[in-house]
C-alpha positions in Angstrom: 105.6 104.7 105.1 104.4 105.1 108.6 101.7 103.9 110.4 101.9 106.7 114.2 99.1 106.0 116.9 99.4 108.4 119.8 103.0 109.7 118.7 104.2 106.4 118.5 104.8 104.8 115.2 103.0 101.2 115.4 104.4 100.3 111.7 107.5 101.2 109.6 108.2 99.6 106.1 109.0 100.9 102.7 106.4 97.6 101.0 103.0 98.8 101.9 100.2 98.3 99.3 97.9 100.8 98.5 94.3 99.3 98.1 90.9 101.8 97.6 93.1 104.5 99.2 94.3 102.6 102.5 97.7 101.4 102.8 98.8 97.8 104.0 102.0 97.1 105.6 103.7 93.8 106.1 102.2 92.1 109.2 106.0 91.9 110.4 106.1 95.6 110.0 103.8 95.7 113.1 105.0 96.6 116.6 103.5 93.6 118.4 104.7 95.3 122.0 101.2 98.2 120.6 98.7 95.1 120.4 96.1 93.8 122.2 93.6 91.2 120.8 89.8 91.6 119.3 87.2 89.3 118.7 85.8 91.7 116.4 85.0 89.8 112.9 83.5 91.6 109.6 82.8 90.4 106.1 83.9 92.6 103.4 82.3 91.9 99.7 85.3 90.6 97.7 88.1 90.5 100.6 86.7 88.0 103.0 86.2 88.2 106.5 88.8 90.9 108.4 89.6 90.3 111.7 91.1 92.8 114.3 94.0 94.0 116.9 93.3 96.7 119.3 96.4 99.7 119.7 97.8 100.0 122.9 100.1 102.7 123.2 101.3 104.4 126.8 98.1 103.4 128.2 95.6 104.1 125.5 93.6 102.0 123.7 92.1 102.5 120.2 90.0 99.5 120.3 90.0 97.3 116.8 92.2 100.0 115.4 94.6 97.6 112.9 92.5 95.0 110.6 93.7 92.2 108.2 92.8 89.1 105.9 93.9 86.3 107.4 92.2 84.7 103.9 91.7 87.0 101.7 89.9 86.5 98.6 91.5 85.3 95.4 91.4 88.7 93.6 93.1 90.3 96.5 95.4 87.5 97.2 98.0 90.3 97.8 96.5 91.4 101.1 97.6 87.9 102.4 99.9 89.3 105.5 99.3 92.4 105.7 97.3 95.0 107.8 95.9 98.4 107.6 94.6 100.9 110.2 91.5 103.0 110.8 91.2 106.7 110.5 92.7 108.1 113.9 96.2 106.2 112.6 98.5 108.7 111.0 99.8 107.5 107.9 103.3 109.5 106.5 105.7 109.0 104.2 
């Protein structure tokens, strides 16, 4: 699967988890040369709190655009190290 912002593919792996329709790649599969940091927070009701990174891409910015669980809740102890991206990020096979 890929994850492509802007024509430019952010993320690239073949392990991505599919949870309530969104996939989530490995964190490693994440160009950190497209990042920028957030301070955006959010509480999701049986994840945990999600934090965010911002895309930057050729001079563009898609503010908050990648989110993860830094410590996810038990029953989705599998989203531990990964991420997932809002709509606006192409994701292909």
């Amino acid at each position: 699967m890929k994850a492509i912002w802007n024509g430019v593919t952010v993320a690239e792996s073949d392990d991505t988890l599919l949870v309530d329709g969104e996939h989530y790649f490995p964190a490693a599969s994440l160009r950190s040369d497209c990042l920028l940091g957030s301070n955006r927070r959010s509480m999701h009701s049986g994840r945990g709190e999600a934090r965010y990174h911002t895309l930057f891409v050729d001079g563009n910015v898609l503010n908050d655009a990648v989110w993860f669980y830094p410590e996810p809740d038990e029953a989705v102890a599998g989203l531990k190290g990964r991420v997932a991206f809002i709509r606006g990020v192409r994701i292909e096979a």
